[in-house]
C-alpha positions in Angstrom: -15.5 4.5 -1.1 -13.3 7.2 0.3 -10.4 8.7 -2.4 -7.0 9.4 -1.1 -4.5 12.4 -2.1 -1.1 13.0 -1.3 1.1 15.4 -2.1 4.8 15.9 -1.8 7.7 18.5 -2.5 9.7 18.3 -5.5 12.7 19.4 -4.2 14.9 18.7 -1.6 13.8 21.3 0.9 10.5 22.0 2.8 7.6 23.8 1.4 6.4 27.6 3.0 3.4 27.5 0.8 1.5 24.7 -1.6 -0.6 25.0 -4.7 -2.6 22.0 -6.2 -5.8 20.8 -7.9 -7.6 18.0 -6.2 -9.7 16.0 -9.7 -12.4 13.4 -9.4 -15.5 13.2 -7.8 -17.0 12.7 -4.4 -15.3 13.7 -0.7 -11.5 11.8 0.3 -8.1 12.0 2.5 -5.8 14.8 1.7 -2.1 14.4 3.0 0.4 17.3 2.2 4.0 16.2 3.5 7.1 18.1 3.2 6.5 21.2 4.8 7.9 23.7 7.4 7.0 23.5 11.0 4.2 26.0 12.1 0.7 26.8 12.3 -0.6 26.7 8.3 -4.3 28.1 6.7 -5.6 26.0 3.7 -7.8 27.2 1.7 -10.1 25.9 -1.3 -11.2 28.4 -4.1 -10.3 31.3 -1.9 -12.4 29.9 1.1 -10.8 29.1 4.3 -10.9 25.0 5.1 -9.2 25.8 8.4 -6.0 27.0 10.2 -3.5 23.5 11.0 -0.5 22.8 12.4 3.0 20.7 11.4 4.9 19.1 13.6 8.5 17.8 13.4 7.6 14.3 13.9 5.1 14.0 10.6 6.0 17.5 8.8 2.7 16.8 7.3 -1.0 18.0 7.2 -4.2 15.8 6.8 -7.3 16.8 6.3 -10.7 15.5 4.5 -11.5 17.8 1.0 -13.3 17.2 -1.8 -11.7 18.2 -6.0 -10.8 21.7 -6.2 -8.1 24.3 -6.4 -6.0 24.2 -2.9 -3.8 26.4 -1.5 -1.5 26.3 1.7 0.6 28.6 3.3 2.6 28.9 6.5 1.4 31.6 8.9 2.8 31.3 12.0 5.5 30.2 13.9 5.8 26.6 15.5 2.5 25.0 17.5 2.9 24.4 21.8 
């Protein structure tokens, strides 16, 4: 069985940067929403998981991760 997270912002305006902590056990869906548009790096425990980008229509990013400390940032300026 595959686990699903998502997280949102708390407030009323779009994120630059996100902090979390994936618990439980085994690999799943991660879904971050509320965010700026751009080109953002994730990274697990200080390790890269990969460069992604937002767009306007989702304002989210998805990708597969397992429990863990996360953190997000924006880098870079909208995607072509």
């Amino acid at each position: 069985m595959l686990n699903w997270w998502a997280f949102l912002a708390r407030e009323k305006r779009l994120l630059r940067e996100a902090r979390f902590e994936i618990k439980g056990k085994g690999r799943g869906k991660v879904l971050i929403c509320d965010l700026e548009l751009g080109v953002w790096r994730v990274e697990k425990e200080g390790a890269a998981v990969g460069e992604l980008s937002v767009d306007e229509e989702g304002r989210c990013l998805f990708f597969e991760g397992e429990p863990g400390d996360y953190y997000a940032r924006l880098i870079g300026g909208i995607p072509r």
